[in-house]
N, C-alpha and C positions, 0 to 999 in steps of 0.2 A: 539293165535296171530302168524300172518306172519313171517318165520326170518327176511325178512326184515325189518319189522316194529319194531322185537324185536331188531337189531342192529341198528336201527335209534335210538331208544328210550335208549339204554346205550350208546351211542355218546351223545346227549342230554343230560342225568343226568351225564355224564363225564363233559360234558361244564359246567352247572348249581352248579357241586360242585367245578370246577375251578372257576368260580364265588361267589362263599360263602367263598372259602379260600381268595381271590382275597380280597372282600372285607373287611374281618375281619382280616386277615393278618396270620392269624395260629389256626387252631381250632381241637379238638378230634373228633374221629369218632364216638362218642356220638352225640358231638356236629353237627357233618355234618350234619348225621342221622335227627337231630330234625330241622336243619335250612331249610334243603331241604324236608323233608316230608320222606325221603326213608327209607326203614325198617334196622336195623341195621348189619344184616348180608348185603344186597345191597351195603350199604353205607362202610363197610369191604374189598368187593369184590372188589371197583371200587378204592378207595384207594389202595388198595394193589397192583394193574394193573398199575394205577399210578405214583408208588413209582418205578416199575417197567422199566417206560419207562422212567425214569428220567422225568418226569414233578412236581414231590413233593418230598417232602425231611424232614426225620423225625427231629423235635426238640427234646432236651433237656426232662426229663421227670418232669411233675408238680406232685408236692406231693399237698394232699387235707387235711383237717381234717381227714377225715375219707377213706377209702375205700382205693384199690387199685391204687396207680401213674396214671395219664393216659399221652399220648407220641401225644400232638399234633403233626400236618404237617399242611407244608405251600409248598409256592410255590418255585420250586428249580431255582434260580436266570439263572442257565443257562441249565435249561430244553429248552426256545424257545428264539429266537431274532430274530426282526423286526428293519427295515430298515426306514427311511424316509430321504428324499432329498423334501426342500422349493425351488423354484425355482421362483426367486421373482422379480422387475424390477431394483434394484439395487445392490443384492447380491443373493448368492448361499448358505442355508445351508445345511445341512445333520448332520444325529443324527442316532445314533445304541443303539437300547435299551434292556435289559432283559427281561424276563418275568415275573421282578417283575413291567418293568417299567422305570427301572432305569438306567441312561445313562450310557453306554459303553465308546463309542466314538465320538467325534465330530470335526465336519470341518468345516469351512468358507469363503467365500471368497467375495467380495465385486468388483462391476464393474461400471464402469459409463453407461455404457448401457446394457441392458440384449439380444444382437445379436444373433442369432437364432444358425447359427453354433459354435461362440465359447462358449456361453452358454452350448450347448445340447455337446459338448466335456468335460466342464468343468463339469459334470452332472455326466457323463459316468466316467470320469476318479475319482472324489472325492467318488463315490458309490462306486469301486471297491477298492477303498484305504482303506473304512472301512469294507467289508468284510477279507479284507485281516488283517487289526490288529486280526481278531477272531483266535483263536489257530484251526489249520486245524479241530480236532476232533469236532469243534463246529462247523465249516461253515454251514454244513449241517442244524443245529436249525434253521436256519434263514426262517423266514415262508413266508417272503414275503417286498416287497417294496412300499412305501406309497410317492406320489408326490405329494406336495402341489401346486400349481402355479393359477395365473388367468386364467378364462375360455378363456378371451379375450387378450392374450399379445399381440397382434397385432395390439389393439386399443390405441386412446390418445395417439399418438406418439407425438402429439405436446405437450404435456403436460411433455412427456419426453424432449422436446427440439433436436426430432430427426425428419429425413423426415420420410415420412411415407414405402418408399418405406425400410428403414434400418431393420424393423423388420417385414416385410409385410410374409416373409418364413413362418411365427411361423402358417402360415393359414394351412400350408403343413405339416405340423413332426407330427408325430403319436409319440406321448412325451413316452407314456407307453410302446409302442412294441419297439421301441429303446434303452431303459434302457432294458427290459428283455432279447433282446437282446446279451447286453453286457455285464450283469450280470447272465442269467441262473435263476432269480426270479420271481415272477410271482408279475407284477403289477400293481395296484391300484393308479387312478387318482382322485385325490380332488380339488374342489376349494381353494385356499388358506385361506380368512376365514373362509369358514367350517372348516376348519381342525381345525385352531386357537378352533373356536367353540365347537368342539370336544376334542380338551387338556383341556378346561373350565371343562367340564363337565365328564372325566373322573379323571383328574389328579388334578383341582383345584378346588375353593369351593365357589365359583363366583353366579353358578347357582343352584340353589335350588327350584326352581318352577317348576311347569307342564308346563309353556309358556313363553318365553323369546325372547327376540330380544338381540341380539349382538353384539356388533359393535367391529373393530380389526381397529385402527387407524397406519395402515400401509404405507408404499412410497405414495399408494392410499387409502383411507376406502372403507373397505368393511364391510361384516355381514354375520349372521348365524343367523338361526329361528330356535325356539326350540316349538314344538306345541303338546300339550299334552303328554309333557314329554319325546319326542325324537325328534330325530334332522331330522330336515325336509330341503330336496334338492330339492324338487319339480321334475316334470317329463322332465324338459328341464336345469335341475341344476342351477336352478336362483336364487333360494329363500337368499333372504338375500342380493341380488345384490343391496345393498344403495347408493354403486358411483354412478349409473345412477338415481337415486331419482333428477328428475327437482331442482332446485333452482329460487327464484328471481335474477332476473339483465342479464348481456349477459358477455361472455369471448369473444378473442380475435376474431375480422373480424366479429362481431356482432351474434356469434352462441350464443343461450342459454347453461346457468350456469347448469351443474349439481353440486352435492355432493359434488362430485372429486375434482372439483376445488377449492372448500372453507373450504372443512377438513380433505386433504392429509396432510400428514408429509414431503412430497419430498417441499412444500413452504414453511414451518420452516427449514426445514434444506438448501433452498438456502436461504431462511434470514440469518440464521446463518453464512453460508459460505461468505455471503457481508458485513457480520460485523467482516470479521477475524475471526470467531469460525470454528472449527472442528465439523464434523457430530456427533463426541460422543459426546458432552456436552448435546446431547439429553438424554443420560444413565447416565452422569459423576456426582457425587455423590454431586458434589458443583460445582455451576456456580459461573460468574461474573453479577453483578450488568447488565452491558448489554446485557449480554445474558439472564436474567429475562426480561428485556424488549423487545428484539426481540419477546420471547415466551409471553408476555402479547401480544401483538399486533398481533400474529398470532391467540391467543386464542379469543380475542375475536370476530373473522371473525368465528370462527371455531364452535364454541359453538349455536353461532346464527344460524347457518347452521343445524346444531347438532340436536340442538330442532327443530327446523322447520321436519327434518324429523324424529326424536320421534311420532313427535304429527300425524302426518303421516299415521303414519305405525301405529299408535294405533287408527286409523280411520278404520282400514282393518283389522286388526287380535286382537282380544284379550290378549295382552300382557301382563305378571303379572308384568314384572320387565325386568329391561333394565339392560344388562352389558357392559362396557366399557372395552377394555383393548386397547395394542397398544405398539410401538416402544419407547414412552415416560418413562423417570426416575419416579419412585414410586409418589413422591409429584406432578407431572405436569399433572399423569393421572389423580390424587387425582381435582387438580383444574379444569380439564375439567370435571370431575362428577358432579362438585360443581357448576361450572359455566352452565351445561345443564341441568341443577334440576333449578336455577333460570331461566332461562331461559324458558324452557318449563313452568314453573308457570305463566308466563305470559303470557302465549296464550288462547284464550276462549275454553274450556273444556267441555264447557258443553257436557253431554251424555256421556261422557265418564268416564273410572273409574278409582281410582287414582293407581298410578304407583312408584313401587320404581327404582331409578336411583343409581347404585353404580359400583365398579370400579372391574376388573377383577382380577385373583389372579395369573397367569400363566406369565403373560407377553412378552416380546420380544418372547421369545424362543415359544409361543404358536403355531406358522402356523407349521414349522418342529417338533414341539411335538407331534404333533396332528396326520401329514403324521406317522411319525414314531410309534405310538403307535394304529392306526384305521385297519390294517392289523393284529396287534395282536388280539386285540380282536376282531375282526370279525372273528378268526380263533377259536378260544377258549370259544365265547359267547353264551348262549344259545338264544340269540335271535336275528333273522336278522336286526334288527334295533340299535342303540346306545340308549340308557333312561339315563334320568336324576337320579343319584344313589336316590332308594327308604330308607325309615326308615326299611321296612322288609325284610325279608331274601328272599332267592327264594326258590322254591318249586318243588319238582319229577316230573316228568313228569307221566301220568299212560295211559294204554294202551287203544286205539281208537276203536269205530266200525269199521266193516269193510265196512261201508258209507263213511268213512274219506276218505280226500287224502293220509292218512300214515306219515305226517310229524306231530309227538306230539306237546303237546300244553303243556304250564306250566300250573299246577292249581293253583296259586299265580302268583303274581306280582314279575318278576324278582326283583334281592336287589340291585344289582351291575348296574354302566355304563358301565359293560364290556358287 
């Protein structure tokens, strides 16, 4: 074998047993050994290189019945961090996470309009605010920066209640090379619900099927498609784009209805704001009687929409299950599930096949979850796509003809969404 191919291929089973530890949380090098396929000296070797560069870190030692202790390792909390900045039409957030995953740091900020220049300052300045809480000997970990935002912030300004000309710049900024920039990171651009779609499916426990459609009931909805158990963006990054799904009826100056306009959360929450509520009662753990009825009145506009583009999108793609999540308090996502499962049953079906409809596990925080944590594992994953986490383990990679391109293949099904 090539060195080349022989140093691709221990980069690759280096990813793959980041991804076995990743997923099981701490295991022996017995254990690795057998999850991944690799022979147990290998699986010694790459471990111990591991432990090495600070990316693992030995546990506590398990006593068995029988036999000698074995000293699992797991993954060392600040071997790597990653970055993410939502960049969204009403607020701003940013999240710094470990390399278990798990939140560092976090910032927010909230605007009545998302304005091109003081946006993209407030961007700049809130990123560098969270590199800087890391103790200088860590900066360096930080593997990369992750932007959620819309493909399109420049569109629906009416819908913001802005001219159009107020956010028309956002045509011009090169969002990614500005933050690198100003940070020295190297970064990675998402649509904002992929990304949401992406904290679904590594961090929460929403998605569990080969094929999913996803909805993120954001300032606007959006979505993410999951199609044979990874998350698909399609070749012009649309996929999942639900706001523009036509609607019945016409919006303002007789334009057709999309999506957007009948199951955004930016028109619940100027409901709420015309009935004297504050934007959180959308999160806030107990409303008022009126505020139940604003959010009935917007639900049921919303739902009816909702299903109309379920049944849709389940015209076009084989979709096993449908997940919800969004800006809404635990019970209100609970009743737009409730209410788009009735709903959708009432539309003529035939041909197609039945579907389950349930509620997301991630919530609010999913779009900046998702930025923040798709940079890590795309840095640490053995496989260049995101997968819906498998029931099995992942597998060694083993050495290619030299007909191959050189890039190893797994002989198993990766286990992990990383």
């Amino acid at each position: 074998m090539r060195g080349g191919e022989s140093t691709g291929l221990r980069a690759y089973n280096e990813r793959l047993m980041i991804a076995a530890i990743r997923q099981a949380g701490a295991l022996s090098k017995a254990e690795i050994a057998r999850t991944t396929g690799l022979s147990g000296q290998a699986a010694t070797v790459i471990v111990n290189s591991l432990l090495d560069d600070g990316l693992l870190v030995k546990r506590e030692k398990v006593r068995g019945r029988v036999g000698k202790p074995i000293t699992p390792v797991a993954l060392n909390p600040e071997g790597a961090f990653s970055l993410g900045v939502k960049i969204g039409r009403r607020s701003l957030e940013a999240l710094l996470v470990d390399f278990s995953g798990a939140a560092v740091a976090s910032r927010s900020a909230p605007y009545p309009a998302p304005l091109p220049a003081q946006t993209m300052a407030l961007a700049k300045e809130t990123a560098l605010e969270l590199v800087g809480s890391l103790k200088r000997r860590l900066r360096g970990r930080i593997v990369g920066l992750g932007v959620a935002m819309p493909w399109v912030m420049y569109e629906w300004s009416d819908v913001l209640g802005l001219e159009r000309e107020a956010i028309a710049a956002w045509r011009e900024i090169d969002v990614a090379a500005e933050l690198e920039t100003a940070t020295g990171l190297p970064v990675s651009l998402y649509n904002d619900a992929t990304a949401a779609c992406a904290a679904e499916m590594i961090a929460g426990n929403g998605i569990d099927r080969g094929s999913a459609l996803y909805i993120y009931l954001g300032t606007f909805v959006g979505g993410g498609v999951v199609i044979d158990g990874r998350l698909y963006r399609g070749r012009q990054f649309n996929a999942g784009a639900l706001g523009s799904m036509p609607m019945d009826g016409t919006g303002g100056g007789g334009q057709p209805h999309q999506l957007i306009h009948q199951a955004s959360v930016i028109d619940l929450e100027r409901a709420l704001a015309a009935g004297g509520f504050e934007a959180s009662e959308m999160l806030s753990p107990q409303v008022t009687a009126d505020a139940e009825a604003i959010f009935d009145a917007w639900l049921q506009r919303a739902v009816a929409a909702l299903a109309r583009a379920v049944v849709s999108a389940m015209s076009v793609v084989d979709f096993e299950e449908v997940v919800i999540d969004g800006l809404l308090r635990p019970d209100w996502r609970l009743r737009v599930v409730e209410g788009v499962s009735r709903a959708y049953a009432r539309f003529d079906r035939t041909g197609l096949s039945p579907i389950e409809i349930a509620t997301g596990s991630v919530g609010p925080q999913a779009r900046v979850l998702g930025a923040a944590l798709l940079p890590l594992i795309g840095r640490f994953s053995p496989d260049t796509e995101l997968l819906v986490k498998a029931a099995g383990g992942p597998k060694a990679a083993t050495p290619r003809s030299p007909a191959d391109t050189g890039r190893p293949e797994p002989t198993g099904a990766a286990g992990d969404a990383a």
